[in-house]
C-alpha positions in Angstrom: 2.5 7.9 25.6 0.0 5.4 23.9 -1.3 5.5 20.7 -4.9 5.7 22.3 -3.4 9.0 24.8 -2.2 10.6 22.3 -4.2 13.6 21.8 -7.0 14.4 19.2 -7.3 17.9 18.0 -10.1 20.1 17.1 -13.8 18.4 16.7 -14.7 19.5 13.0 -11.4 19.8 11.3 -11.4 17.0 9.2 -15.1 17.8 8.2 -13.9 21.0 7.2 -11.0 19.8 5.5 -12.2 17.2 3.1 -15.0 19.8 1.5 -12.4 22.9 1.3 -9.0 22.5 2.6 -6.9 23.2 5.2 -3.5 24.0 6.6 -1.0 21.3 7.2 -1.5 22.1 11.1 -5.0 21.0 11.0 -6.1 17.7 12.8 -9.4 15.6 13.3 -11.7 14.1 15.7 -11.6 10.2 15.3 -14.6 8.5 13.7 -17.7 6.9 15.8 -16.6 4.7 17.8 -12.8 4.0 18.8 -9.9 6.5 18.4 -7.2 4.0 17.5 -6.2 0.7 18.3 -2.6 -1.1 18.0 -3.2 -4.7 16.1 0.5 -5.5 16.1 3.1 -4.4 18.8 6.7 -5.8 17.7 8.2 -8.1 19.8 4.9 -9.7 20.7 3.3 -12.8 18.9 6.0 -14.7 17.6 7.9 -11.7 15.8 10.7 -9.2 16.4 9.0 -6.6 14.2 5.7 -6.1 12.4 5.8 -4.2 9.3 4.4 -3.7 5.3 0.5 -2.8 6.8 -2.0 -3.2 4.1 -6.0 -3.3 5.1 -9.2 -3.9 3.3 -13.0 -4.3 4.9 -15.0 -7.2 3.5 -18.5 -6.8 2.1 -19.8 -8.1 5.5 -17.7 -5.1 7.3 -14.7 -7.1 9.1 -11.6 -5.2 9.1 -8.4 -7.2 7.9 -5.1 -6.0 9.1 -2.8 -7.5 7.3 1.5 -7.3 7.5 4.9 -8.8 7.1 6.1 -10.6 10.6 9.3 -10.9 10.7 10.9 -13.5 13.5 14.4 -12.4 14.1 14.8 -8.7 13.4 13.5 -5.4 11.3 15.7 -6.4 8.1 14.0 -7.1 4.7 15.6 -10.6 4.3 14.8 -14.0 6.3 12.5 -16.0 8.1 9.1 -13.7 7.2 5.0 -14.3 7.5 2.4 -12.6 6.0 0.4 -12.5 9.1 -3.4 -11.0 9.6 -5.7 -9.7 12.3 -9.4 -9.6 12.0 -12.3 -7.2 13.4 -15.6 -6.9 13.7 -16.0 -3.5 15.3 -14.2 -1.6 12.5 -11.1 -1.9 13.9 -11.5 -1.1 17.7 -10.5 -4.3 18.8 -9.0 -7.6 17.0 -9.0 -11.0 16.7 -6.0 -13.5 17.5 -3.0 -13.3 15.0 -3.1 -15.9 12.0 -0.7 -17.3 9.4 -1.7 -16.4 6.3 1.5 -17.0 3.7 4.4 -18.9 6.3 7.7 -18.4 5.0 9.1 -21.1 6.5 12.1 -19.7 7.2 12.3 -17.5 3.6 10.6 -14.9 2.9 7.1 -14.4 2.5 5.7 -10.6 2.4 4.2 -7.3 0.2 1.1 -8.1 1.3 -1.5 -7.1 -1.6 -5.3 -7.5 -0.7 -8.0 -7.0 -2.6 -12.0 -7.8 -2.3 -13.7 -9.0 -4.9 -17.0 -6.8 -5.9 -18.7 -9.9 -7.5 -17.8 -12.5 -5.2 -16.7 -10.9 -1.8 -13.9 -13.6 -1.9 -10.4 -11.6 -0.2 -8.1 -12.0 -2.9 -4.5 -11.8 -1.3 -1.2 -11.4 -3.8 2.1 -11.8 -2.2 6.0 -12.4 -3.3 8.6 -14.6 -1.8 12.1 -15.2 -2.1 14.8 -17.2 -0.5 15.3 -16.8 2.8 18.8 -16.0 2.4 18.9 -14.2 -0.3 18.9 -10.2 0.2 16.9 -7.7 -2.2 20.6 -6.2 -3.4 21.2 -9.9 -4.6 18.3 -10.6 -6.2 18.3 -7.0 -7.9 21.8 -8.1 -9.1 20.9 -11.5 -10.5 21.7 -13.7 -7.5 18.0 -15.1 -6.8 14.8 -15.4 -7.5 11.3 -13.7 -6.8 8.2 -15.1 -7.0 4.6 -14.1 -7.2 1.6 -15.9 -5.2 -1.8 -15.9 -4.4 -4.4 -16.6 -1.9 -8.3 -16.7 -1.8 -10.9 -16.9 1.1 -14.3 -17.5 1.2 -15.1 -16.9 4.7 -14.2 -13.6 5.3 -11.2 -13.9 5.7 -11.2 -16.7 8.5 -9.3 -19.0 6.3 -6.9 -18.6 3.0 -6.1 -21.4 0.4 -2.5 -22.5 -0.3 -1.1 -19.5 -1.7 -0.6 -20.8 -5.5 2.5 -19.9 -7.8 1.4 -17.5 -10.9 4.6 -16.3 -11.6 5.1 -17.0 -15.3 2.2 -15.4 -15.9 3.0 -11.9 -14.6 7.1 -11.6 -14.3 9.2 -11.3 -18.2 12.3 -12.9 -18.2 15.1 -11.3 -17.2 13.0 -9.4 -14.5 15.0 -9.3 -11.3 13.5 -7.9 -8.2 9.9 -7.9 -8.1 7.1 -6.1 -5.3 3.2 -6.3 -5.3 2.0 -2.9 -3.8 2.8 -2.7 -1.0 -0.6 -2.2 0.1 -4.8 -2.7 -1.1 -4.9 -3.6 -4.7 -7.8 -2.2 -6.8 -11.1 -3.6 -7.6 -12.5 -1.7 -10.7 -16.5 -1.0 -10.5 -17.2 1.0 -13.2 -16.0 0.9 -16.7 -16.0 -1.5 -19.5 -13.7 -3.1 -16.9 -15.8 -3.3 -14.3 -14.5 -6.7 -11.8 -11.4 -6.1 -12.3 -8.7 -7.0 -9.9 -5.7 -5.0 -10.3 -2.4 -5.0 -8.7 -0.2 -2.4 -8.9 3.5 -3.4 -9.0 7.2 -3.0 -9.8 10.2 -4.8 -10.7 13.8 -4.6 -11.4 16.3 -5.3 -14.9 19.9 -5.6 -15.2 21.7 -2.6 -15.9 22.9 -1.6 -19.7 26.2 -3.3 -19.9 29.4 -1.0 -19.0 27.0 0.9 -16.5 28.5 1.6 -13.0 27.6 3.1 -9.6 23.4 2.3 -9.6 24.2 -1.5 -11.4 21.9 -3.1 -9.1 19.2 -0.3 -9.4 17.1 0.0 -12.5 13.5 -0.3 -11.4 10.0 0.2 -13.3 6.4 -0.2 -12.9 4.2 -2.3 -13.8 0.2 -3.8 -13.0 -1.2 -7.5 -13.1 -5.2 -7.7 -13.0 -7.4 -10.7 -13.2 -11.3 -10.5 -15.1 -12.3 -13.3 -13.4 -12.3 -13.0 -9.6 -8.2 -13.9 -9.1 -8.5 -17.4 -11.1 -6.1 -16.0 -14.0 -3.9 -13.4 -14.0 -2.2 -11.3 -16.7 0.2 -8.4 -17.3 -1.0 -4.8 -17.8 1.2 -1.6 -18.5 4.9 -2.0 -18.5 6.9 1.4 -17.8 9.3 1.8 -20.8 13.2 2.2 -21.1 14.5 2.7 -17.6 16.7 6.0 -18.0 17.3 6.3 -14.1 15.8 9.7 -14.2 12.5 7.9 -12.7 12.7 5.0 -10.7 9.1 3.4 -10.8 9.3 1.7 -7.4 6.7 0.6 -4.4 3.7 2.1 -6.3 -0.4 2.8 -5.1 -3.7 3.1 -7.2 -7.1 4.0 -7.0 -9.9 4.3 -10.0 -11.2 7.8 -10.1 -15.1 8.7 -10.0 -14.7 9.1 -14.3 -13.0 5.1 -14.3 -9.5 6.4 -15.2 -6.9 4.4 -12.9 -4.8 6.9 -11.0 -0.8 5.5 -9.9 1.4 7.1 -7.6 4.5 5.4 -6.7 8.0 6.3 -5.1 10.6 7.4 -7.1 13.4 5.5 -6.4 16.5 7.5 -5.9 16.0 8.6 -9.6 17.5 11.9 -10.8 14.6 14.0 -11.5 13.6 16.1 -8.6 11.0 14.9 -6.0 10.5 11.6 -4.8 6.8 11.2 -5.9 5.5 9.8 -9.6 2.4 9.6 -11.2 0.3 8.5 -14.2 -3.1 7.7 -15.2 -4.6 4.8 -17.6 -8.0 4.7 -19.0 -8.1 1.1 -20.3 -8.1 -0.4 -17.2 -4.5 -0.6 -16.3 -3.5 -1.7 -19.6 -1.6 0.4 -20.9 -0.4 4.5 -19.3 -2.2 7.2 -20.8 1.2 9.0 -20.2 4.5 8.4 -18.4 5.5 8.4 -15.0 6.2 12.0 -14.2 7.2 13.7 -11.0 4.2 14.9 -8.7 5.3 18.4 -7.3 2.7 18.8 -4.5 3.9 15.7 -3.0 7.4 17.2 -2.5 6.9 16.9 1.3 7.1 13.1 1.3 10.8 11.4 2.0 11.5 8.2 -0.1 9.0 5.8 1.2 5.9 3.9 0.5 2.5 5.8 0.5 -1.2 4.7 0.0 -4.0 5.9 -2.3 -7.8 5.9 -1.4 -10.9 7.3 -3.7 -13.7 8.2 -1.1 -17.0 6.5 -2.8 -19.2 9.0 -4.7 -18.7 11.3 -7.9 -17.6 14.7 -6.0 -15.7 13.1 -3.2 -11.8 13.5 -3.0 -9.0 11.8 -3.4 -7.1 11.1 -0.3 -3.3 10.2 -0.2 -1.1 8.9 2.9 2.2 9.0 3.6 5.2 10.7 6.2 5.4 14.3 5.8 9.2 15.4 6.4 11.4 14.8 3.3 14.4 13.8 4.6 12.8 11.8 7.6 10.4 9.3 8.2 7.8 10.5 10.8 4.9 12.6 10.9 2.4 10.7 9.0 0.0 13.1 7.1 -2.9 12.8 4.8 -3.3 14.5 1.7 -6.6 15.6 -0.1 -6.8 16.1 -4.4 -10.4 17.3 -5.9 -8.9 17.1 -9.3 -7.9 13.7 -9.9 -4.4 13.5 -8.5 -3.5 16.8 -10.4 -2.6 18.6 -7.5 -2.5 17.2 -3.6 -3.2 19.7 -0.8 -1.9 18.6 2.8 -4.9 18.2 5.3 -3.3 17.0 8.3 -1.1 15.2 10.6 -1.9 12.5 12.6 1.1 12.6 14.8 4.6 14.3 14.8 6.2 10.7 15.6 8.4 8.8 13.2 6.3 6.8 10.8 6.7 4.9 7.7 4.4 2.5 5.3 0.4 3.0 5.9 -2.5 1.9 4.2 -6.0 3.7 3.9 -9.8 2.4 3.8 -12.9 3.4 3.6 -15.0 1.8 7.0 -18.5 3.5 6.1 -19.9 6.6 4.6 -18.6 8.6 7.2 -15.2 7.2 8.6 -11.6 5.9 7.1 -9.2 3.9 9.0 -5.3 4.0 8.5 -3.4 1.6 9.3 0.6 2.7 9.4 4.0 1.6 11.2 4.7 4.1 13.7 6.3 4.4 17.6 7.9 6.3 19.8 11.7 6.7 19.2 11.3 4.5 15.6 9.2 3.7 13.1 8.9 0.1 13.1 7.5 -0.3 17.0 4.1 -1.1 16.1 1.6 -1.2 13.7 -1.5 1.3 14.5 -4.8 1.8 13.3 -6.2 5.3 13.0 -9.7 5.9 12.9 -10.9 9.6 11.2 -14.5 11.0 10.6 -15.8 12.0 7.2 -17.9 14.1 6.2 -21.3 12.2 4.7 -21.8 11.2 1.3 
């Protein structure tokens, strides 16, 4: 079965849902136009596997699709692209696959995208590493990871040399270090207003005569520019790393009131759940609190997930990520009317195995999601889902 066969449920349901709730079982129509489409199909284009979506839509409406290609195979390490797709009809249909970041046979990937509100320039923040040098090495002081970024002017037809800002946003004796995955944040309101904010994590050697987890001591962190992606600087820093939570692959949105809102995958830390979240209300510089486990997001296995503030002071929160705990498949979305206090379930897209996604806002009454998905695995292709809102 096709993405575009697969079945669309109940006409209103989503309507419904996103002004007062519904049961996990409900569905929704697809938005005007297009159902779904299927920008990247591994195995085609160059690349064994496709993965890492993240998706933003330019001031002049094109869609950009961008992901991780990965030549030889599904693994994390080796000869890796950040690759994009373009459309102009919100994602019904796409343009022909581009080089955006080539790796060049290392590693080139977590995709961060971000529009700028003043400009419209894309702003695009990756990492890289060695080729041959695995994320277990690097988190154990074998290798380096650096942090990039990338600009266009033309809607995202063409990217400058992606440009080295490393010791401006990594501490020494960082390890391991991740950009989203996913859209970063442009602040509109606020005495921050323009910001560009990245939300990120990164890894430190362990205390010394520590055992077991030596390689695995992860916390969070945010990078933002004030002037359009020409400077960059380091925000809030996640304090001692206690491995109770593990700040890893982390999402944000700024709320309707201009607080920042972070949720991020708890890495194999100890405290139950594998959701975190915190708030900040200077603009990402500093937490208003600590990471702390989200409860209502118990459903969702250890995995990436993606944040998305529909536009307008009484409109939700929405949330994406696989809904069985132990498993990734069955990619739901998740409503919050109080901030990220509490998440209710709304639907599920598909009871297939799924994995990363990330959510945008097409218009005033449609999002698109764009997530790894397939039929026996996860990592088959890289869909775009297209779901009606109610209007604002």
């Amino acid at each position: 079965m096709t993405p575009k066969s697969r079945p669309l449920l109940t006409t209103l349901a989503l309507l419904t849902a996103l002004t007062a709730g519904l049961p996990a079982t409900a569905s929704a129509r697809p938005g005007p136009g297009c159902a779904s489409s299927v920008p990247y199909v591994s195995g085609r284009g160059g690349y064994a596997t496709y993965r890492i979506p993240a998706v933003v839509r330019t001031r002049l409406g094109t869609v950009l699709a961008f992901a991780e290609g990965r030549r030889h195979g599904a693994a994390d390490t080796g000869d890796i692209d950040v690759v994009l797709r373009r459309s102009t009809d919100g994602g019904c249909s796409w343009g022909p696959l581009t080089v955006v970041a080539a790796g060049d046979g290392d590693t080139r990937g977590n995709p961060a995208p971000v529009v700028d509100p003043r400009t419209g320039d894309v702003v695009l923040v990756t990492c890289a590493n060695s080729g041959k040098a695995t994320e277990d090495q690097i988190r154990r002081g074998a290798g380096d990871r650096r942090v990039f970024v990338q600009r266009s002017r033309d809607d995202g037809r063409h990217f400058t040399s992606p440009a080295d800002i490393t010791a401006r946003v990594k501490r020494p004796g960082w390890r391991w270090y991740a950009t989203g995955p996913g859209h970063a944040v442009a602040l509109t309101r606020g005495p921050h207003a323009g910001r560009l904010l990245v939300p990120a994590n990164h890894s430190v050697a362990p205390p010394a005569g520590s055992s077991g987890r030596a390689s695995r001591y992860d916390g969070g962190h945010a990078l933002y520019s004030d002037d359009g992606g020409r400077t960059w600087h380091l925000g809030f820093v996640t304090g001692p790393h206690d491995g109770v939570t593990d700040v890893n692959e982390t999402t944000a949105a700024q709320l309707p009131d201009g607080r920042l809102y972070f949720n991020a995958r708890d890495q194999y830390g100890t405290a139950p759940g594998n959701r975190l979240d915190t708030y900040s209300s200077d603009g990402g510089t500093t937490l208003d609190r600590p990471y702390t486990v989200q409860p209502t997001l118990n459903a969702v296995p250890v995995v990436q997930g993606s944040l998305l503030q529909l536009h307008g002071r009484e409109t939700p929160l929405l949330f994406s990520a696989p809904s069985v705990p132990t498993a990734r498949r069955a990619l739901a979305l998740w409503s919050s009317r109080d901030a990220g206090r509490t998440f209710t379930r709304l639907l599920t897209l598909s009871n297939h195995p799924a994995a990363y996604s990330d959510l945008v806002q097409l218009g005033h009454d449609t999002i698109g999601v764009l997530y790894e998905t397939g039929n026996k695995q996860a990592y088959e292709t890289v869909e775009f889902r297209r779901l009606a809102l109610p209007g604002n």
